[in-house]
C-alpha positions as CSV (number, residue, x, y, z in Angstrom):
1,X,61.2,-27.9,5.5
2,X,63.4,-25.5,7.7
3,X,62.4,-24.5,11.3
4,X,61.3,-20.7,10.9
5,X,64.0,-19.0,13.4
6,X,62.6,-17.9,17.1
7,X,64.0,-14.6,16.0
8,X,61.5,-14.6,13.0
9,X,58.7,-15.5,15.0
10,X,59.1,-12.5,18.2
11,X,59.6,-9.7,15.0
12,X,56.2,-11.1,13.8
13,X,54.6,-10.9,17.4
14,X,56.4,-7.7,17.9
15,X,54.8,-6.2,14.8
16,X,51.1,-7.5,15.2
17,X,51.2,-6.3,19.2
18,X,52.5,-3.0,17.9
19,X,50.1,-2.6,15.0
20,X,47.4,-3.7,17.8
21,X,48.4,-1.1,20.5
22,X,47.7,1.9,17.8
23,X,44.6,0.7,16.4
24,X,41.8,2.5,18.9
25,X,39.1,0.3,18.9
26,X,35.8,1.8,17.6
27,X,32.8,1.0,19.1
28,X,29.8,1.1,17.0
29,X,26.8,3.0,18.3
30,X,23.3,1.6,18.4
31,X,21.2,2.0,15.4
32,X,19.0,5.0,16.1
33,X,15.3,3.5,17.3
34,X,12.2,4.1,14.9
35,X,8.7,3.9,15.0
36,X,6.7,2.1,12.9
37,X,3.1,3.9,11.3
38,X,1.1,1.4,9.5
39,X,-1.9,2.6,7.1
40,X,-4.7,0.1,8.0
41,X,-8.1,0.9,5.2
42,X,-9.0,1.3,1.7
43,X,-7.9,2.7,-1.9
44,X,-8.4,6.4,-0.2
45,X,-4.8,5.3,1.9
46,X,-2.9,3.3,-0.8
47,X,0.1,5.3,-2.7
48,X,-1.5,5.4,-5.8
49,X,-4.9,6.0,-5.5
50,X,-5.1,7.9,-1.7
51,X,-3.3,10.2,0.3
52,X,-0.9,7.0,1.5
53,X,2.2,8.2,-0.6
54,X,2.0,12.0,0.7
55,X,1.2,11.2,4.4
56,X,4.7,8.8,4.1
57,X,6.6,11.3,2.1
58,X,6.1,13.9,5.2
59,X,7.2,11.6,8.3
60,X,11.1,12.1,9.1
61,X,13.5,9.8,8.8
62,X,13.1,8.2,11.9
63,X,9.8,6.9,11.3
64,X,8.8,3.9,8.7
65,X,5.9,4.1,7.4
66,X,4.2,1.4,6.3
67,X,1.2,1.1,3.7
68,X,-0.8,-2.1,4.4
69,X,-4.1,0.0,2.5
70,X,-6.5,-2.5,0.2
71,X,-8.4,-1.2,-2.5
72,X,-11.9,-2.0,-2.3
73,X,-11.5,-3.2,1.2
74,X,-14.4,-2.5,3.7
75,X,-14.1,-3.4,8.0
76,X,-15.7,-6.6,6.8
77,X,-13.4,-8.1,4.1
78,X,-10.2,-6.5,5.3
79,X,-10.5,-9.4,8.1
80,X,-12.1,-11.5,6.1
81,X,-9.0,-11.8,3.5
82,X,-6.3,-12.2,6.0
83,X,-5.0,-8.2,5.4
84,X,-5.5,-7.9,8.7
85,X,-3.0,-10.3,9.6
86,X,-0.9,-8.9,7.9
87,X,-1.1,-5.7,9.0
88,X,-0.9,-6.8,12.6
89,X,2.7,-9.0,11.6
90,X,4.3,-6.2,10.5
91,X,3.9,-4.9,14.0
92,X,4.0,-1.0,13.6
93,X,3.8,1.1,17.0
94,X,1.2,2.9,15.4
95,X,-2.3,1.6,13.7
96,X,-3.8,4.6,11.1
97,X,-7.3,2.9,10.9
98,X,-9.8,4.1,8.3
99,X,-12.9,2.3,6.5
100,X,-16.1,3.5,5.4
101,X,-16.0,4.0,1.6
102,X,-16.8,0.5,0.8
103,X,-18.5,-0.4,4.0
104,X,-21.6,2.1,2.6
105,X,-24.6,0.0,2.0
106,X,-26.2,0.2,-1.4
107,X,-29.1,-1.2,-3.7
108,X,-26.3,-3.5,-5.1
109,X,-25.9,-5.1,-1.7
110,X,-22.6,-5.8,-2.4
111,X,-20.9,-8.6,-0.3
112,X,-18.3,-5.9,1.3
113,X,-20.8,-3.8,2.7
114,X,-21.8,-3.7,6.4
115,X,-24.6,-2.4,8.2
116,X,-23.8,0.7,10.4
117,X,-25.6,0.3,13.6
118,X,-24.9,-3.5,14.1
119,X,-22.0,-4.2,12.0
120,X,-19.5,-1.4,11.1
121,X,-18.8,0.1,14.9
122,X,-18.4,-3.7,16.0
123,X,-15.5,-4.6,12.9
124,X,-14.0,-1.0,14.4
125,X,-13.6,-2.2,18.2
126,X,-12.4,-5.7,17.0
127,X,-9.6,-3.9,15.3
128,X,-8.9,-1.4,18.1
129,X,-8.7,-4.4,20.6
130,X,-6.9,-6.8,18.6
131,X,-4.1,-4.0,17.5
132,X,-3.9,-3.1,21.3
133,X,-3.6,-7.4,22.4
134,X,-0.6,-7.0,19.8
135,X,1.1,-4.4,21.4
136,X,-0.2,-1.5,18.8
137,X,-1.7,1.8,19.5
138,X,-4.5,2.0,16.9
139,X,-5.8,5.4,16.1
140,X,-8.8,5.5,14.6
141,X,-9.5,8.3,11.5
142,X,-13.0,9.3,10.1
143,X,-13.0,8.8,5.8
144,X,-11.5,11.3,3.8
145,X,-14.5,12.7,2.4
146,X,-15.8,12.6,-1.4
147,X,-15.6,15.5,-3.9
148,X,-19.5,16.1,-3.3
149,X,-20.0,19.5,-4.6
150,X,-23.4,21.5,-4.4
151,X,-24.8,24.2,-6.3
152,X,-24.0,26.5,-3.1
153,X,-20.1,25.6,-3.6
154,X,-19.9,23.7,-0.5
155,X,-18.6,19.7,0.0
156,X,-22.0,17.6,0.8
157,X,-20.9,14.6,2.3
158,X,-22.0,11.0,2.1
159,X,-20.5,10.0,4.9
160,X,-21.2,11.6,7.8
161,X,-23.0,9.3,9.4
162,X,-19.9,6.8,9.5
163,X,-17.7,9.5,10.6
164,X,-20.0,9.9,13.6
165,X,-19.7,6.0,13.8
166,X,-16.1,5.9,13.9
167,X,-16.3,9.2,16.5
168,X,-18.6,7.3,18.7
169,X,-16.2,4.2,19.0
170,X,-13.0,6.2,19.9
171,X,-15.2,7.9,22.3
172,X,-16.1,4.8,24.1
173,X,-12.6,3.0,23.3
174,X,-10.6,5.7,24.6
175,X,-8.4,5.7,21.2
176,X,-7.0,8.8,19.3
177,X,-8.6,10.3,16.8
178,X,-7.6,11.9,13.4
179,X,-10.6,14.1,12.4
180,X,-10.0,13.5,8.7
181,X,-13.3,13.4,7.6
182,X,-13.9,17.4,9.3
183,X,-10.7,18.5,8.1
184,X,-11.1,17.5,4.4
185,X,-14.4,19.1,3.9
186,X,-13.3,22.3,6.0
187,X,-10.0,22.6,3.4
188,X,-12.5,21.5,-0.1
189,X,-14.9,24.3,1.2
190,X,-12.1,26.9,0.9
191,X,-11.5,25.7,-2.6
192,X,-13.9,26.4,-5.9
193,X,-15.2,23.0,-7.3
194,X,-12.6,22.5,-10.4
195,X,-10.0,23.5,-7.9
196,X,-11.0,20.5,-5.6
197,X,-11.4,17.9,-8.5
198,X,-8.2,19.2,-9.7
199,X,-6.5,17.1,-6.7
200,X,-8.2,13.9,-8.1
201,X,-7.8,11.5,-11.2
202,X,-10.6,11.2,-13.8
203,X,-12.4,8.1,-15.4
204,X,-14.6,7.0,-18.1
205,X,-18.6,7.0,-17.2
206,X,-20.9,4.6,-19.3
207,X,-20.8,6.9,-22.2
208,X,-16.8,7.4,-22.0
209,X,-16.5,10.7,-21.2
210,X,-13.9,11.5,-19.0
211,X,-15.5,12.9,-15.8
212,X,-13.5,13.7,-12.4
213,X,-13.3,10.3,-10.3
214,X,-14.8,12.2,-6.6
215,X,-13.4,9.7,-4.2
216,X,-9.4,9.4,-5.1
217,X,-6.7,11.4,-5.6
218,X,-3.8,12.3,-7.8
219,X,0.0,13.3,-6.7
220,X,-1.4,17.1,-5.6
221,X,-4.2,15.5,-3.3
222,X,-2.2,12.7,-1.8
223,X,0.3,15.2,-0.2
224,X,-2.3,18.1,0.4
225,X,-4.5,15.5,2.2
226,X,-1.7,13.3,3.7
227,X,-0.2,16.6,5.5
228,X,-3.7,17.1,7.4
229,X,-3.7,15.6,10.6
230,X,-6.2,16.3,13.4
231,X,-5.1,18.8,16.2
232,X,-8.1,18.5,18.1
233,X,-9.2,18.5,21.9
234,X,-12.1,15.9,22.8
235,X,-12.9,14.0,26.3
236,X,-12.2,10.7,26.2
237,X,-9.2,10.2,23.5
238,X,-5.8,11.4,23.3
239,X,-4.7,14.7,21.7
240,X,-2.8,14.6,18.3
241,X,0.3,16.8,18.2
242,X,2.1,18.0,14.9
243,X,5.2,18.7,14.8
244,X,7.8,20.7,12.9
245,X,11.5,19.3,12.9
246,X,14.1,22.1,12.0
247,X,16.8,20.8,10.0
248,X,15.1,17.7,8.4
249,X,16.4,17.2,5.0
250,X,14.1,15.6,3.3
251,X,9.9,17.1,3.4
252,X,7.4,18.7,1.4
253,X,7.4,22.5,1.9
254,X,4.6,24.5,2.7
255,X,4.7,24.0,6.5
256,X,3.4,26.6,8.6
257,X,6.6,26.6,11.4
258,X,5.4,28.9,14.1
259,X,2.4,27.0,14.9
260,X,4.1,23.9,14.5
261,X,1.8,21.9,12.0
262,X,0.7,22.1,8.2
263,X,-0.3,24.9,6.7
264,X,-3.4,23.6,4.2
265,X,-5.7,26.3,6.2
266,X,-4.0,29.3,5.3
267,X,-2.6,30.3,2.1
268,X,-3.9,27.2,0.2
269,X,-4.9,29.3,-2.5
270,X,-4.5,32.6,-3.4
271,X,-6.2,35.4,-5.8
272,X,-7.4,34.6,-9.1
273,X,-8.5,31.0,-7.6
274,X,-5.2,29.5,-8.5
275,X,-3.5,26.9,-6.3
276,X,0.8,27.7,-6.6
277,X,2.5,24.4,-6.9
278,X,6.6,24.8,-6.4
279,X,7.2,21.0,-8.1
280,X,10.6,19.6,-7.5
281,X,12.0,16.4,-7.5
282,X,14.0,15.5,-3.8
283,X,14.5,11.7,-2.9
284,X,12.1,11.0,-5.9
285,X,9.7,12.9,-4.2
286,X,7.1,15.9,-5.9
287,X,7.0,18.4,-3.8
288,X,4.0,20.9,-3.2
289,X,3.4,24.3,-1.9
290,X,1.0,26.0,-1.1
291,X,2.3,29.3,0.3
292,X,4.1,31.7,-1.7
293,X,7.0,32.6,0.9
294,X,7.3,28.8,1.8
295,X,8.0,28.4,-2.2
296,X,11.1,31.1,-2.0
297,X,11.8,29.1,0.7
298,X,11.9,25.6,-1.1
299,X,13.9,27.7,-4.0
300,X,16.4,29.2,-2.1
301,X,17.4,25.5,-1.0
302,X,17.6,25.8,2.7
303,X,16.9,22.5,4.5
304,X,13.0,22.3,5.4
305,X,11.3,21.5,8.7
306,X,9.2,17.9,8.5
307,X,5.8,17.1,9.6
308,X,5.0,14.2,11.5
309,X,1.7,12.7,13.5
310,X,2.9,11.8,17.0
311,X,-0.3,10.7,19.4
C-alpha cells in the first residue's frame, strides 16, 4: 500500500475545516411544555359513550388530554379494579373527577353501588388526597345529568342529591369545581324534549323497541356537553376560567369570543325548535355549531378561536 501524500491529507483538513466554518450551528429549541387533563369517571366521560371525545377535541394543542373514563365504573370499583392506578401513573396536571351514575343505590343492590352519606363522599376525598400526594390537582365535577323529562318540559334529575355530595366535598377540600350537573340541566331546559334526546343514542327495551338511551350521548352531545365548563364563583374552591385562543387552528366552532367561553347558553337553538349543525370534517374531527354567524364563520374558513378549562 502507498503512503497517502502529506499534501493529500492538509487539502482534506482544509476542506472539512472550511465546510465546518460555514455550517452555523442550529440549536434546537426546547419542546414547547404541555399539560396533561386526565378524565377520571364513568361511561358519561368515555369517547364513545360520554362527552370525553368533544371535551378533548376542544382543548388546544398544547394540552393532552387523556381519557382514563370506565364504563360502569362507580367511586367504589374504579379503586377497586386498579383504574385508579392507572389513572394516577399517567400523571396528568390535571384530575377531571366525576362518579355518581353507577354509585346510585338501587333494589338490585348491585355490588358497585355505594351508600351516599357513609360511602360516596369518603371514595371522593380519597381520590382528591391521593391525586394531590401525586402531585395532581384534582377538580372535582357533579354528573352530567340524565335526559329526565317531565310533563312540564323541564329535566327532573335523579341525581341531585350526589351533586350536592360532590359540592359538599369540594367545599370542605378546597378543590375546583366544574358545575356540570347545574349546567347540563340549565342548557336541556332551553331545549324541547326530542331536541334533548336527539344529542343521545337509542337502545332496545325488553320488548325491542328502540327507545332513547337518557344517560349517554352521541357525537352532537359529546361536543355540546364537553364545551360546558363551570364559570362559577363559590367560597372555598378555586374559580374556573374559559378561555378563547385566537388563531388556534384546530376547534369546534360556535364559541362565543367576547365573553371568552362557549356559547351553549345563547343561540343553541333557534325558531322553529331546530338545532343548526355546520358538520365538517377538520383533523378527523365533526364539528358543531350552534350559532348561525359562528357557522359563516366556520364556512368562510378563517382559523377559529379554541376553548380550554384552565383552574
Amino acid at each position: 500500500m502507498k503512503p497517502i501524500s502529506q499534501a493529500l491529507i492538509l487539502g482534506f483538513l482544509s476542506i472539512c475545516c472550511v465546510g465546518y466554518s460555514q455550517t452555523p450551528v442550529k440549536t434546537v429549541p426546547p419542546p414547547a411544555p404541555t399539560i396533561r387533563i386526565a378524565l377520571v369517571g364513568d361511561s358519561t366521560q368515555t369517547k364513545n359513550a360520554g362527552y370525553g371525545l368533544g371535551f378533548c377535541a376542544n382543548l388546544t394543542g398544547s394540552v393532552t388530554c387523556i381519557n382514563d373514563a370506565k364504563g360502569g365504573a362507580s367511586t367504589k370499583t374504579y379503586y377497586q379494579e386498579g383504574y385508579w392506578t392507572k389513572a394516577l401513573a399517567d400523571k396528568p396536571d390535571y384530575m377531571l373527577i366525576q362518579f355518581g351514575h353507577n354509585d346510585e343505590e338501587s333494589k338490585d343492590h348491585l355490588a358497585r353501588e355505594t351508600n351516599l352519606q357513609t360511602e360516596y363522599p369518603v371514595n371522593l376525598k380519597r381520590y382528591v388526597e391521593e391525586a394531590r400526594a401525586h402531585g395532581i390537582i384534582p377538580i372535582l365535577v357533579t354528573p352530567l345529568t340524565r335526559r329526565y323529562y317531565e310533563v312540564d318540559g323541564k329535566i327532573h334529575s335523579d341525581l341531585l342529591a350526589h351533586s350536592e355530595a360532590v359540592r359538599k366535598v369540594s367545599n370542605e377540600e378546597h378543590t375546583p369545581l366544574i358545575d356540570l350537573q347545574a349546567d347540563s340541566i340549565a342548557y336541556l331546559d332551553t331545549l324541547t324534549e326530542a331536541q334533548g334526546q336527539a344529542l343521545g343514542i337509542t337502545k332496545k327495551d325488553p320488548q325491542g323497541n328502540i327507545i332513547p338511551d337518557k344517560t349517554h350521548l352521541n357525537y352532537e352531545g359529546s361536543y355540546v356537553f364537553g364545551r360546558i365548563g363551570r364559570r362559577g364563583h363559590g367560597q372555598g374552591r378555586a374559580r374556573s376560567r374559559a378561555i378563547c385562543e385566537e388563531g388556534a387552528d384546530t376547534a369546534a366552532c360556535g364559541r362565543n369570543t367576547q365573553r371568552g367561553g362557549p356559547s351553549w347558553r345563547t343561540g343553541a337553538h333557534r325558531a322553529g325548535g331546530r338545532l343548526h349543525r355546520q358538520q365538517r370534517r377538520r383533523m378527523g374531527s365533526r364539528l358543531l355549531c350552534l350559532d348561525d354567524s359562528q357557522c359563516r364563520v366556520c364556512e368562510s374558513g378563517q382559523k377559529r378561536p379554541q376553548f380550554k378549562e384552565l383552574l
